[in-house]
C-alpha positions in Angstrom: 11.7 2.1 15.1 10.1 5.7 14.1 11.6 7.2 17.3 7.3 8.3 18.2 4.4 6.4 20.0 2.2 4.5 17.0 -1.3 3.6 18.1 -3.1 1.3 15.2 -6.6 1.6 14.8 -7.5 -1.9 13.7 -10.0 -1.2 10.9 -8.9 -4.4 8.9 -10.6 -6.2 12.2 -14.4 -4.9 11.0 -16.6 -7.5 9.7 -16.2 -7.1 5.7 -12.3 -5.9 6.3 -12.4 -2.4 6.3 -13.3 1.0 7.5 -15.9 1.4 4.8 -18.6 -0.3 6.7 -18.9 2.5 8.6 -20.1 5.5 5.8 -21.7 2.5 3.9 -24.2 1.4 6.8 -24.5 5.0 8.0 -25.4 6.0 3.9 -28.4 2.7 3.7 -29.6 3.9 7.0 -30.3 7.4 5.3 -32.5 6.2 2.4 -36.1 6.5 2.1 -38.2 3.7 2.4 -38.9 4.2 -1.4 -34.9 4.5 -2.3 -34.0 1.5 0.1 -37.0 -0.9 -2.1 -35.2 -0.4 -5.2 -31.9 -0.9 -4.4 -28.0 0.8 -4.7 -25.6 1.4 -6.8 -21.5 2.2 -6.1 -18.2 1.7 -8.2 -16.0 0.5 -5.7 -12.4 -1.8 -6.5 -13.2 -3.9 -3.3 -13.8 -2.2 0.3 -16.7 -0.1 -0.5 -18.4 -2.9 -2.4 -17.6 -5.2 0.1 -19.6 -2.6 2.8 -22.6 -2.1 0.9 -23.0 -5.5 0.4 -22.8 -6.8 3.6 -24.6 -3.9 5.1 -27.3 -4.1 1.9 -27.7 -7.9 3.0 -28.1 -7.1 6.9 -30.6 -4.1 5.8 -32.5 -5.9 2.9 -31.8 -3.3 0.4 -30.4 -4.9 -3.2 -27.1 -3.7 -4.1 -25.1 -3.5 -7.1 -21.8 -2.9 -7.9 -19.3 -2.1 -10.8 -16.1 -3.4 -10.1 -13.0 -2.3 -12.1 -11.0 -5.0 -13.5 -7.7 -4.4 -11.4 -10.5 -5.1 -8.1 -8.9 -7.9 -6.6 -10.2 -11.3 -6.7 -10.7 -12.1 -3.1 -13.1 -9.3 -2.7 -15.3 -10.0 -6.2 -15.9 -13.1 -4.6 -16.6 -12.2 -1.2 -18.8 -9.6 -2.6 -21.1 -12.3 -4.4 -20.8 -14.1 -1.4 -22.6 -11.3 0.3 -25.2 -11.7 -2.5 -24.3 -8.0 -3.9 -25.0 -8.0 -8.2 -21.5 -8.5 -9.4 -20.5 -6.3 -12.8 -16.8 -6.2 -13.8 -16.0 -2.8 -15.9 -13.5 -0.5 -16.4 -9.7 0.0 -15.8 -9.8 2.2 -12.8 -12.7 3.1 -10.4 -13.5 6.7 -12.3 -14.4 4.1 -15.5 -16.3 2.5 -13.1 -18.0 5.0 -11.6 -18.9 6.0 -15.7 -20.2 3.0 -16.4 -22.7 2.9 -12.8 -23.5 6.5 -13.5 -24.6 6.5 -17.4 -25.5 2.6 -18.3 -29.3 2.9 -18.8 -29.9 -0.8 -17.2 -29.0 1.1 -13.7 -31.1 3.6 -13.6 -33.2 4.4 -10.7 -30.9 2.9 -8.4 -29.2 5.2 -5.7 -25.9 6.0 -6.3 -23.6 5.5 -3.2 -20.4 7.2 -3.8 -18.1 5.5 -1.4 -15.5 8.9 -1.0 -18.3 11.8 -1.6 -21.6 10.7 -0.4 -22.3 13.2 2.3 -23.4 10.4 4.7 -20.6 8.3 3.9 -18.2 11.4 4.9 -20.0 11.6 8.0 -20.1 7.7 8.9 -15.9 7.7 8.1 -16.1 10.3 10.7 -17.1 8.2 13.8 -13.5 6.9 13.1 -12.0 10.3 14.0 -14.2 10.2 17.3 -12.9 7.3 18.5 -9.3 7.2 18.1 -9.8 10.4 20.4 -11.9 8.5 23.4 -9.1 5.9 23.0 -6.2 7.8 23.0 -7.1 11.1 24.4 -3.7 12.4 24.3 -3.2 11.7 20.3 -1.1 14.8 19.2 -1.1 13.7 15.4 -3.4 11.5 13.1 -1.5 10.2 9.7 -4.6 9.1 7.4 -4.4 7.4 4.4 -6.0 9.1 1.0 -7.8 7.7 -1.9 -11.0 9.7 -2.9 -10.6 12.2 0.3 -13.7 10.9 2.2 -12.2 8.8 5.1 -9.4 11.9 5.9 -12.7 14.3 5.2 -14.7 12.5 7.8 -11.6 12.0 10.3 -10.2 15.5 9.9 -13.6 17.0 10.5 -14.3 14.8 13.5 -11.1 14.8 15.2 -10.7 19.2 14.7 -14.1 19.7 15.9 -13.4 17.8 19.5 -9.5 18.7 19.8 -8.7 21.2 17.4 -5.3 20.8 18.6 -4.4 18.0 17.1 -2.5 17.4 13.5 -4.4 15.8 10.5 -1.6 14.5 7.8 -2.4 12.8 4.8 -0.8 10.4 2.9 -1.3 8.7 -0.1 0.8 6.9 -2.9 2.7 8.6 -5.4 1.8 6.7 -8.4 -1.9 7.9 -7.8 -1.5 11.3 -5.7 -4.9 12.8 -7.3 -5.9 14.9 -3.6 -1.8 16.5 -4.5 -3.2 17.3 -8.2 -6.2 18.8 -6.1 -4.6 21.1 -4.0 -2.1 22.1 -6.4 -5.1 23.3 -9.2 -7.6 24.7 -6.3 -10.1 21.9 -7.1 -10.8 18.3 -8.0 -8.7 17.4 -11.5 -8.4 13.7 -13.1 -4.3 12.7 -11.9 -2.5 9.7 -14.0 -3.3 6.4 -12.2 -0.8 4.2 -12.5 -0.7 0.4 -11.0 -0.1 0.6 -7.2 0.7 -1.6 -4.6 -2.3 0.5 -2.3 -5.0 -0.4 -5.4 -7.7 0.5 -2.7 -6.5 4.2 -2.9 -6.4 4.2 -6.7 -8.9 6.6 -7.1 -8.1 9.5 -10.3 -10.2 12.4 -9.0 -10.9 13.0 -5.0 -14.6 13.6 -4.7 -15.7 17.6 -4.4 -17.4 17.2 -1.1 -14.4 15.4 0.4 -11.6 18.1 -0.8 -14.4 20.8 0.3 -14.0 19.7 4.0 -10.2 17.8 3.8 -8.7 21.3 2.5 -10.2 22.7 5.7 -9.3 20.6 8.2 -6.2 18.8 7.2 -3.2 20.0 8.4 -0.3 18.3 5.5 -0.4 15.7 2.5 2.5 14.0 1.9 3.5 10.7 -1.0 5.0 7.4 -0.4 6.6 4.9 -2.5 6.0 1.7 -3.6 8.8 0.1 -2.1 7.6 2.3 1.3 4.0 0.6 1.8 5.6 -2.5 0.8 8.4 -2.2 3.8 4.6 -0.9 5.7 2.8 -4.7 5.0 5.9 -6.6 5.7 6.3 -4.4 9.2 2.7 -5.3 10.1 2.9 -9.0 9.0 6.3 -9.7 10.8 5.7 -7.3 14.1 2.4 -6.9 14.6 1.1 -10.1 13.1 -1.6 -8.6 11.6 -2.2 -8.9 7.3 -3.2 -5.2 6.0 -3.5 -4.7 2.3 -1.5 -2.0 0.6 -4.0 1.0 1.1 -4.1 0.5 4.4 -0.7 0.0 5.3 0.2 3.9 3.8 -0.3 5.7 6.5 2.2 3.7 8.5 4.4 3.9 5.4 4.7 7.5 5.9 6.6 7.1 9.3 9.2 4.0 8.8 12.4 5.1 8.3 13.4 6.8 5.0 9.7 7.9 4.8 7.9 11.5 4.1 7.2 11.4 7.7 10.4 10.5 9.4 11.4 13.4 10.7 12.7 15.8 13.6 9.7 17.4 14.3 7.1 14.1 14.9 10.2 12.5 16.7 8.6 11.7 20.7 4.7 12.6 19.5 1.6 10.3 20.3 0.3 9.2 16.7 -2.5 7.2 15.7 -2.8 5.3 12.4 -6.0 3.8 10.9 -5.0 0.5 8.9 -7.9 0.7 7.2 -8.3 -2.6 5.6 -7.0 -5.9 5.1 -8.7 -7.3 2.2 -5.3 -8.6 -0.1 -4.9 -11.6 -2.4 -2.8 -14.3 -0.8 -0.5 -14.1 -4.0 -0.6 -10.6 -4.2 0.5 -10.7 -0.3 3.2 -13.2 -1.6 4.3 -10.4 -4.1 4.2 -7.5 -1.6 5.9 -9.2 0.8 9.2 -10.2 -1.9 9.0 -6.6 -2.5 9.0 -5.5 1.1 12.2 -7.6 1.4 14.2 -6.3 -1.3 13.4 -2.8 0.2 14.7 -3.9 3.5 17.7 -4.8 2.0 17.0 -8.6 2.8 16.5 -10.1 -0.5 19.3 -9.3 -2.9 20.3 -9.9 -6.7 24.1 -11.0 -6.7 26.2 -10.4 -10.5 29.4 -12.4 -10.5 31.8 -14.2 -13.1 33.0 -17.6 -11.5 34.9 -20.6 -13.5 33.4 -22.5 -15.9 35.0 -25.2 -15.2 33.9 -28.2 -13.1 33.4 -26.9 -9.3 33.4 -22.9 -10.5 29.6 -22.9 -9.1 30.4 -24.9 -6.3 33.3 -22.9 -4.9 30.6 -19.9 -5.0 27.4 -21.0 -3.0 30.2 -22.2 -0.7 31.8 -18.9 -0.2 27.6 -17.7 -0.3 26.7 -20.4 2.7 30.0 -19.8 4.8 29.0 -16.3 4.9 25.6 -16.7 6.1 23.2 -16.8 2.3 19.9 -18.2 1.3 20.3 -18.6 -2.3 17.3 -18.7 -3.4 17.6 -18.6 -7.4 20.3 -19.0 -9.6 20.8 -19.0 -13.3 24.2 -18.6 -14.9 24.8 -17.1 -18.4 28.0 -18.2 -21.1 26.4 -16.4 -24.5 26.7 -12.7 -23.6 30.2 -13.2 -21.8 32.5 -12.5 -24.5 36.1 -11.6 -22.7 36.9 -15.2 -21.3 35.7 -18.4 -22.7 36.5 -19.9 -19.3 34.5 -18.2 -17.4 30.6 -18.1 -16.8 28.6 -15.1 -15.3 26.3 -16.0 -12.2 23.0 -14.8 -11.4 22.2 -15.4 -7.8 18.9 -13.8 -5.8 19.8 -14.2 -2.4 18.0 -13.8 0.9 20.3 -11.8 3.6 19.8 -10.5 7.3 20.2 -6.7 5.6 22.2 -4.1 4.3 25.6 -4.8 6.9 25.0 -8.8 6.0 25.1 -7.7 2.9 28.6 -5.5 2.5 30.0 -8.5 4.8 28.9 -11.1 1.9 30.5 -8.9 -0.4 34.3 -8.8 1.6 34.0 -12.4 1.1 33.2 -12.7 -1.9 36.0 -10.2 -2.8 38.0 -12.0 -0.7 37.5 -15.6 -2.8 37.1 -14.3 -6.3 39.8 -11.3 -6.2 40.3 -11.6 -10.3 36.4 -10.8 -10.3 36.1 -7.8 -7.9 35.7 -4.8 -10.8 32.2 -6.6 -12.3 30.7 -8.2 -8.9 27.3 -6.3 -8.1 25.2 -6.7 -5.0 22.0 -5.2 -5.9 18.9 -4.3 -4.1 16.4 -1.2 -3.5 17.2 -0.1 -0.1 18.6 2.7 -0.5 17.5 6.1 -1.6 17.8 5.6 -5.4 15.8 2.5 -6.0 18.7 1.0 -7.8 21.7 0.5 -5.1 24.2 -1.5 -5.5 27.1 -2.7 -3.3 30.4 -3.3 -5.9 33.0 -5.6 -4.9 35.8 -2.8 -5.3 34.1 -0.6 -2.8 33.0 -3.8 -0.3 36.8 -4.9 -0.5 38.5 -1.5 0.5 35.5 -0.8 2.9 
């Protein structure tokens, strides 16, 4: 499928669902005795916390965290589970952060940063060291980036043992604050917007993290939202395995269409953390519709039929003879002004991709010839986010 040899570090397979157990446990461990009585502190939306807690609970050291409200709810709740203190605050993670930092109730707790904490760097980096040991020959590593620490600790890792080997980074485009970084010479606050990968949602990289990524790291490079979806649905439907947004970017890169698909990774040995798998069933439900409009296998079909008695009919016959799940359909008479007669369809479909697709459209040119010049077949799998197949151009083609 990329046309290169993918090896996936299975990070989602760690105990709390993520990667982050290993700088959380490795930052506990560093605590005075003193430190460790009184407890931590972190703003995490969901991986981090998760970490501490569970690591907190296995350590006996009382930990608290502020949780922004877009954290997903399966991990607020597995975080009380763990026994963690629980407080919601905060739109993104650097209002979280605020809010742990400054609120007078929390001081004297240690602070854990889960990107910039030196120790937490240098747990993330044990990561770097063995995707080596397991695949010795790795010419590239493609890392995910939120705050910079797991790429930090990877980068560092993986250049001190084989500096041979390629460090890319990747992170979403709708939050590309290590991009903002690089392009200002030092940590800057980047627009956050709503993300699919909400775990890489961070606005600033931490300074200790772009210190040692800037170093090390060979390329940074941005994904779409429709790319990590395409990422989670690949995982789910190939590898069987269910990886949350964040972690799915790095794969994201290399799919087809991606930043990364390209001539000169084309036969290399990569290695890709998926570095968590902590994801709402119904926001899986979501990323998964979304994943299969990007593939071209769940479509939104614009046609005028008859309004008479069958008009419908005749249509999700042409729609089943030619191989169509329609899955919803509404039909419209208000806003269709030229013909009395006739009624304008609505249809989301479910296809086999973009060549079932133009073949649903030569039939449908084919049965409704009068209504060729307004049929629309349209998706987001192409380029432009806004494709559209019209019946003209699927007739002649």
């Amino acid at each position: 499928m990329t046309g290169c040899s993918i090896h996936l570090k299975k990070e989602q397979s760690q105990v709390t669902g993520s990667f982050k157990e290993r700088g959380a446990r490795n930052a506990i461990m560093s605590l005075s005795e003193e430190q460790r009585r009184r407890g931590v502190i972190a703003a995490s939306a969901g991986n981090h916390a998760l970490a501490l807690a569970w690591h907190g609970s296995q350590l006996g050291v009382p930990v608290t965290v502020v949780m922004p409200t877009v954290a997903p709810m399966t991990k607020v709740q597995n975080c009380r589970l763990f026994g963690a203190n629980i407080i919601i605050h905060g739109g993104h993670i650097g209002e979280a952060k605020d809010y742990a930092l400054q609120d007078p109730a929390l001081q004297g707790l240690t602070y854990i940063n889960g990107y910039d904490d030196v120790e937490v760097i240098a747990g993330t980096g044990t990561l770097g060291i063995e995707m080596l040991e397991q695949v010795p020959d790795c010419e590239v590593l493609v890392v995910p980036i939120g705050g910079g620490g797991l790429i930090a600790g990877i980068a560092l890792a993986a250049k001190t043992l084989n500096p041979a080997v390629q460090v890319v980074g990747v992170e979403p485009r709708r939050c590309a604050s290590y991009t903002a970084a690089l392009r200002a010479g030092h940590p800057v606050t980047a627009e956050v917007l709503p993300t699919l990968a909400d775990g890489l949602a961070v606005p600033r990289v931490g300074p200790h993290a772009f210190a040692v990524a800037r170093r090390w790291v060979d390329e940074v490079v941005r994904v779409d939202e429709k790319d990590v979806a395409l990422a989670v649905l690949r995982l789910v439907e190939g590898q069987k395995m269910v990886v949350e947004g964040g972690g799915a970017t790095g794969l994201a890169a290399l799919l087809p269409g991606g930043p990364l698909d390209r001539p000169d990774l084309k036969g290399k040995r990569v290695v890709v953390p998926l570095c968590g798998g902590n994801i709402d069933v119904n926001v899986l439900g979501r990323v998964i519709e979304r994943g299969l409009a990007a593939d071209g296998r769940l479509v939104r079909l614009t046609l005028r039929v008859s309004d008479r008695p069958g008009g419908i009919a005749e249509l999700t016959g042409v729609l089943a003879a030619a191989g169509a799940s329609v899955k919803d359909i509404f039909h419209e008479r208000a806003w269709l002004h030229t013909s009395v007669d006739q009624v304008t369809i609505k249809a989301v479909l479910e296809t086999l991709g973009p060549e079932h697709n133009a073949a649903i459209m030569r039939s449908l040119a084919d049965s409704f010839p009068a209504a060729v010049d307004t049929m629309r077949l349209e998706g987001t799998w192409t380029e432009d986010g806004a494709s559209n197949l019209s019946g003209r151009a699927a007739a002649v083609g």
